[in-house]
N, C-alpha and C positions, 0 to 999 in steps of 0.2 A: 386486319380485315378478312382472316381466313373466317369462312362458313364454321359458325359453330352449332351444332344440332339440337335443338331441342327437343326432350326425349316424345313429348306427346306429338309434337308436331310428326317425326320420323315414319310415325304409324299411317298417316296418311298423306304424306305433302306429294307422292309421284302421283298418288289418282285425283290431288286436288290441281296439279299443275296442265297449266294447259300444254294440248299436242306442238311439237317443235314444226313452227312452220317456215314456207318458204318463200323466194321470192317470188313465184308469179301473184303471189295474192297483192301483188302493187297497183297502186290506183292508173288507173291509164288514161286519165285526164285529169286536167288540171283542178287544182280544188277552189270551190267558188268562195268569196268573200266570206260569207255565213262561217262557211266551214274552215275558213283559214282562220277565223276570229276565234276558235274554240276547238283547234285539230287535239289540243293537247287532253281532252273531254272525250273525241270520239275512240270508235272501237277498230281494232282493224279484221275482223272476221268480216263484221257487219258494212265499214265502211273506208276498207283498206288502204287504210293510215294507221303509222303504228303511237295511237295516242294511249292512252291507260283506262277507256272504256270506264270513266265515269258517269259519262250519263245513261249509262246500261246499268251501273251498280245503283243509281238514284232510280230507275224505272223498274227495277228488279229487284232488289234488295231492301233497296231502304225504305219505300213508301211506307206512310203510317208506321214506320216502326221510330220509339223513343230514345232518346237519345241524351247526352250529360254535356251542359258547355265546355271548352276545354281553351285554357289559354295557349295561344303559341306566339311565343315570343319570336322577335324578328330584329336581330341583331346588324344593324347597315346603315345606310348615311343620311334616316331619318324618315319620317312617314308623314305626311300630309293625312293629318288626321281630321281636314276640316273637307278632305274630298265627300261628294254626295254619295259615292257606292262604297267609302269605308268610314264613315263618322259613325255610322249603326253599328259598328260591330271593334269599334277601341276599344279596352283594358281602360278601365277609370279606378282607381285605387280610394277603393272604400274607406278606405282609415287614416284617408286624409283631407284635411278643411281647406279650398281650394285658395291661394293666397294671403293664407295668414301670414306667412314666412315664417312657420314654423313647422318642425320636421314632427310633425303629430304623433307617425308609427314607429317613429323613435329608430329607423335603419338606416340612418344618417344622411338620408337625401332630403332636402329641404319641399314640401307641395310639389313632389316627385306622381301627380294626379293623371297623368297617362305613359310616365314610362321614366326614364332617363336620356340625360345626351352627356357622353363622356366625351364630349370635344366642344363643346361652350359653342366660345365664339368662331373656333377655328373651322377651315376647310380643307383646304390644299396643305399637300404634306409632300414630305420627300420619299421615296420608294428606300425603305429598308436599307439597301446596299449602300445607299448614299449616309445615311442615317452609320452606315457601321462607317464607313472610311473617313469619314469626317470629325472622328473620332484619333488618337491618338495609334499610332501602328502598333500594334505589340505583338508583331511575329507572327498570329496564328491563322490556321489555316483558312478561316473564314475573311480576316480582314482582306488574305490575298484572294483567296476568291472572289470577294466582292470588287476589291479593286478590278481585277480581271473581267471583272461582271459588265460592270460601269463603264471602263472604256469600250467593248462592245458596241452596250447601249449607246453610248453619248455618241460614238460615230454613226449608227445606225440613223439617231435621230436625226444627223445634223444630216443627213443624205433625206430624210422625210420630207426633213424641214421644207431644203431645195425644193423638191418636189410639189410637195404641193403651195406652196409661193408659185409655181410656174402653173399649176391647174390654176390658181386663184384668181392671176394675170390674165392666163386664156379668158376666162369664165370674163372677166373685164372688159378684156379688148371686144370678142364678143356682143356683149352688151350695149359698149360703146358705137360698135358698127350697127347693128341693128336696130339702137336707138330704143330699144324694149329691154327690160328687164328681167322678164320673164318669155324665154321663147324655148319653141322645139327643135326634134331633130330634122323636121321641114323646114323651117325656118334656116338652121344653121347649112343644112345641105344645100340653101337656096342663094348662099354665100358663091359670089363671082367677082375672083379678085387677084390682081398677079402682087400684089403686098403680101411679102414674107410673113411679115410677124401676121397680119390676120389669117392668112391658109392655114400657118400653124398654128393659129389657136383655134379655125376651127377644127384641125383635126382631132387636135387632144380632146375639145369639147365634144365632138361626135360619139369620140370613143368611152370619154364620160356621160353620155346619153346610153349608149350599148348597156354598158355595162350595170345601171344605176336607176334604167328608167326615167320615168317623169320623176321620181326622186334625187334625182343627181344634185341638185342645190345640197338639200338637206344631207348627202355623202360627203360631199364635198365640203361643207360648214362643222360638219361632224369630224370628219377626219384631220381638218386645221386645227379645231380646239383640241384634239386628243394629243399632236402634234405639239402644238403650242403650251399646253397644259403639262406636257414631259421637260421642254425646254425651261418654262418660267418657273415649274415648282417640282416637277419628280426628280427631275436629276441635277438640279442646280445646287449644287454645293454651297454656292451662298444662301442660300432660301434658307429661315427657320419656321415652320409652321407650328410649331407649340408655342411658342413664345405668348399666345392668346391666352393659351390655357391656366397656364398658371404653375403646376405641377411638376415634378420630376419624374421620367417615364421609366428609369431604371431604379425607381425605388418605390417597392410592393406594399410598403407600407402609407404610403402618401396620398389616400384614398378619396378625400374629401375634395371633388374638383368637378367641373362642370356643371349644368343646370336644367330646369326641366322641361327645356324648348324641346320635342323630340322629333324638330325638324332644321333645315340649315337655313339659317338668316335670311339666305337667297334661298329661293322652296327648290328652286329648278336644281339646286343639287343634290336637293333629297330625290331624285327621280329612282336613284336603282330601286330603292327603300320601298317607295311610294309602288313600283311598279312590283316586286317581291310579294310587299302584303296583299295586292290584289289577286296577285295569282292565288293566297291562299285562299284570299277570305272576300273578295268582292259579291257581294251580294248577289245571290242568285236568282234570276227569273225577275227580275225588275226592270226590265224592257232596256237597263240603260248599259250602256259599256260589254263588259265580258262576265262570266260568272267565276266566283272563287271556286274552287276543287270541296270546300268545308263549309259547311250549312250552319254549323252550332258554337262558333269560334268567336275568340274576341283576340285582337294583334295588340301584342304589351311589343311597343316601340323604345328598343332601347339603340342609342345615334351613337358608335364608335368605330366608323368606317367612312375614314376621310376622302379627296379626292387624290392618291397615292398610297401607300402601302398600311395600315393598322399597325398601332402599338399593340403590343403582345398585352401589356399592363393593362388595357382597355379592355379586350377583348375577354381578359381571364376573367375579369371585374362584371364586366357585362352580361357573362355566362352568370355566374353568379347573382349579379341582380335577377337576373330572369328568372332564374332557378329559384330564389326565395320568395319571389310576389306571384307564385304558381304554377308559371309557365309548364305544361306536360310535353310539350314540345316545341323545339329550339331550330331556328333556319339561318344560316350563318355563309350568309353569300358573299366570300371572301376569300382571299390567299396573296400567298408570296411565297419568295425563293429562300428567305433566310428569316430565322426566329429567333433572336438572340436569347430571349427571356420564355422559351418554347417549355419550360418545365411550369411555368405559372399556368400557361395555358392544360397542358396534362392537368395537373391538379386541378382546374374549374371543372374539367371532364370528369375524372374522376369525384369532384363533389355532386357534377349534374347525377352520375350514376347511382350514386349513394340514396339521390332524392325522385330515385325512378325517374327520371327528363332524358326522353330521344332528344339524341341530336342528331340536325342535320345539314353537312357539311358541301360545297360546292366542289366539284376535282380541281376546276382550274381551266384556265382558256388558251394554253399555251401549246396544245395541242404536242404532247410530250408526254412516255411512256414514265409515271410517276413511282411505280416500283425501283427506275434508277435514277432516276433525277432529283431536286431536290421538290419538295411543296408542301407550303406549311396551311394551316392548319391540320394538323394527323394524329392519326388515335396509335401511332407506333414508335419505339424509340429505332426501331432497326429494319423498318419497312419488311418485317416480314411476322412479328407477334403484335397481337392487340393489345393495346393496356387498359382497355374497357371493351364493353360488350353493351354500350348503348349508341354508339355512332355511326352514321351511315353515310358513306362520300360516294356524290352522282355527278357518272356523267351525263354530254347531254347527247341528244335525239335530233336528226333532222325530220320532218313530215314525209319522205319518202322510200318508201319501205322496199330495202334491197342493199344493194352493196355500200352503195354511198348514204345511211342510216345515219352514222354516225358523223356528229358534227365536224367538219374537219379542224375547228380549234379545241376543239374536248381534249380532256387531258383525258388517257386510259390507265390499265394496268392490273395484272390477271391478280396482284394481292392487295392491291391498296385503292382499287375503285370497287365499290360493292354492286351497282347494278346503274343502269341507263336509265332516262326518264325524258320526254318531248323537252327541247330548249333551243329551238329555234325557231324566231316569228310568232312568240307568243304574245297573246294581245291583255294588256290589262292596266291599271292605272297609275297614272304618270300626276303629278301635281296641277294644280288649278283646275281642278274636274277634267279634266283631261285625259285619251286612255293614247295608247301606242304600242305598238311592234315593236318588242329587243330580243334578244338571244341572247346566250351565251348558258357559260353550266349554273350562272346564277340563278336565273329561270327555270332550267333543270330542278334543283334543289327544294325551290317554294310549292313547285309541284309535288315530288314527293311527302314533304313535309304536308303538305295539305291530305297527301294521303294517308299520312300517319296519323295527324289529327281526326280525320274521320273513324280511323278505328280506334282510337283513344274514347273517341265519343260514343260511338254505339255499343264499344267495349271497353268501357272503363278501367275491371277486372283484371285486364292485360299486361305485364308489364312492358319497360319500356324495351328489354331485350326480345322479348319475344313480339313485337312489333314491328322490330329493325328483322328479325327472322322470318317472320310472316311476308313481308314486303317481299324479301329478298326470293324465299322459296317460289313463291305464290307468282312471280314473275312470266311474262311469257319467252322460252326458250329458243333462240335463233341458232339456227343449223349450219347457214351460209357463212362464207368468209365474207368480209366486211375491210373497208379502207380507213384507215387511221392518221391522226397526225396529220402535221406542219408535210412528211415525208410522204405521206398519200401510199403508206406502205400497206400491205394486203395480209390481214392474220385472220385466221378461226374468228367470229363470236366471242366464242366459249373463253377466247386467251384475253379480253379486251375489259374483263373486269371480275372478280369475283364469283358472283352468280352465272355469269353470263345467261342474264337474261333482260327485258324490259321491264318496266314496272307496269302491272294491270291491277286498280282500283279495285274491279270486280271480285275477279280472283282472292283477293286480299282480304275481303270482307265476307268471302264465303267460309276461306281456311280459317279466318279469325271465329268465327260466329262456332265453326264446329270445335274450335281449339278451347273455348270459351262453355262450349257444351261439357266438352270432355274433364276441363279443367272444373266443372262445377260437381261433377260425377265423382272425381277421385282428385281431392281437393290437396292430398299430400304429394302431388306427382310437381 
């Protein structure tokens, strides 16, 4: 992920990059509804949030100017392609006759007509670590590590578990006393009672009103399944989650599997997927939901990210699909701690590179300095040389501009995170026409990516290296030190990723358009 320079670009990227600003330019009141639904769209000169000033580069740059569709594949746990702000703008595969059950364009996926799902019928999986120990011991470093991994976890969890079983209780008793099922924190402070168990559950419930707002149910209901979801399938060593599939995951050649639903059976767990595509591509100016980042896109859904850790075999495969039915750019909001089959993945990259396709990768949510820790998907064998020059891994952005920017679960790291992008409280589409608020660097990622795809489209020309350069450059520059991590430790900017800089849309499509002039000028450069 080191800065590699491109020679045209060098002659101008310091007077195309904007001035390094500071913190007073932070908003000093709160952002209203409107503006929370699209922070990641506004500018922070203009309206001091530090979002990527897209709709300054659509009211500035791009009006009336032409543009070339550009597929951006979306690699995740599947897209609700029958949503009302993304049905207009799906990937529909020309060169296939829809339900004949037969594989027409002959690349081995059978009326594969808006995308693949390389997990069929499957959902819930086991996280990697579990996936290796369960496995036979053979001495090496990785199986102890992961055993070591696992028992961590699996005590962590079972103290969760505890835990919120006793919010759940509160939230109960509560209800029970109140006789209402839905009440506030007037209601619950209106509680007068010398019964132990109810004092104590309203306290724990107040404090779940503090901290969660009028949202606190839906905290609460979230954080049991996530909970519950680690117990009954991520870390359960009985659990087999492939067994639907059909396939063997440690064998590269075994390719013919899954089908072309490129959503999960239950939609509600295509949400990451569903809400991904929107960030790129939801329809813009259509009065309904949020606006995608990409005006001229179509999202090729390809379904190989379960609910637990990706098969490496999927993910390489998945790359690849996307990469031959045209994908220009690639959004892969995903990761993990261990890869056992992490050379397949290199090679998908290394093919994307070959067929000019950015990719672009999420850091991770584990808020952990990834230069020494472990986290896969990566474009390095030694966290310190690239083995492409098409890949771009983002962290993410809080909406408030100053010390605490960065998301405190972002993964960072000054060689192996290439630049920041808005990912938290981003609004965009969830399954059953449905939009919602998530975070995380996965939202970070579809952002950029949306960014890349815009200049794919008004700059066709471009390749996909000097795309991932352009973003990177073209970025706005933070001067301040900044908090990171799980450890709320205090570094430089500049140490926190690569570029150290944000991602600014604007900026991106000015250096492109001149990069694009100059390239057409001295065509051998």
């Amino acid at each position: 992920m080191k800065l590699i320079k491109i020679a045209v670009l060098s002659l101008f990227s310091l007077a195309m990059t904007a001035q390094t600003l500071d913190k007073s330019l932070a908003k000093k009141t709160p952002l209203t509804e409107s503006d929370l639904q699209r922070w990641s769209h506004l500018d922070l000169i203009k309206d001091s949030i530090p979002g990527m000033s897209v709709d300054k580069a659509y009211a500035e740059l791009l009006k009336n100017k032409k543009s070339t569709k550009v597929i951006v594949g979306v690699i995740d746990s599947g897209v609700d392609i029958n949503h009302d702000d993304l049905k207009s703008v799906i990937w529909t595969n020309k060169k296939e006759i829809p339900g004949n059950g037969i594989d027409d364009d002959k690349n081995g996926y059978i009326d594969d007509v808006h995308g693949w799902n390389f997990l069929g019928e499957s959902n819930n999986e086991n996280l990697e670590l579990v996936r290796i120990i369960k496995k036979v011991d053979d001495g090496s470093e990785m199986y102890k590590a992961a055993l070591a991994d696992y028992e961590k976890k699996n005590d962590k969890m079972g103290k969760e578990k505890f835990q919120v079983d006793f919010i759940v209780a509160a939230d109960k008793n509560v209800r029970e006393y109140l006789k209402k099922d839905d009440y506030t924190a007037e209601d619950v402070n209106g509680i007068n009672t010398t019964d132990k168990k109810i004092y104590q559950s309203k306290m724990v419930m107040l404090s779940m009103i503090e901290q969660a707002g009028s949202g606190f149910r839906d905290e609460i209901n979230d954080y049991k399944e996530y909970i519950y979801d680690q117990a009954n399938f991520n870390l359960n060593k009985e659990f087999d989650g492939r067994k639907p599939v059909g396939d063997n995951p440690d064998d590269f050649t075994d390719k013919k599997y899954g089908n072309n639903v490129v959503y999960s059976k239950d939609r509600k767990d295509s949400l990451h997927g569903t809400h991904v595509a929107g960030i790129i591509a939801q329809v813009r100016g259509n009065g309904i939901g949020g606006d995608g980042v990409a005006n001229n896109v179509e999202i090729l859904p390809v379904r190989a990210v379960p609910n637990g850790d990706e098969y490496d075999k999927d993910i390489a495969l998945a790359i690849r699909y996307a990469v031959d039915n045209g994908a220009k750019v690639i959004n892969g909001s995903f990761g993990k701690d261990y890869s056992p089959h992490k050379e397949w993945v290199w090679d998908a990259m290394k093919y994307a590179e070959s067929k000019d396709v950015l990719l672009v990768f999420a850091a991770g949510n584990d808020g952990k300095d990834i230069d020494v820790e472990p986290s896969f998907p990566a474009d390095t064998k030694d966290k310190k040389t690239e083995i492409t020059k098409n890949v771009l891994t983002i962290g993410a952005l809080d909406n408030a501009f100053g010390e605490n920017m960065i998301a405190d679960f972002s993964n960072f790291g000054q060689k192996n995170v290439d630049i920041f992008s808005p990912g938290v409280k981003i609004y965009a589409t969830v399954p059953d026409n449905k939009f919602k608020y998530e975070q995380g660097t996965s939202m970070a990622s579809p952002n950029v990516a949306g960014v890349a795809a815009l200049i794919r489209s008004y700059y066709p020309k471009l390749k996909a290296a000097q795309v991932k350069q352009i973003i990177m450059q073209s970025g706005t520059p933070v001067s301040f030190d900044v908090v990171v991590g799980k450890t709320a430790e205090k570094m430089p900017f500049s140490k926190t990723c690569v570029s150290g800089k944000i991602v600014n849309a604007y900026n991106a499509l000015k250096m492109a358009d001149k990069l694009s002039k100059k390239t057409k000028k001295s065509p051998k450069l």
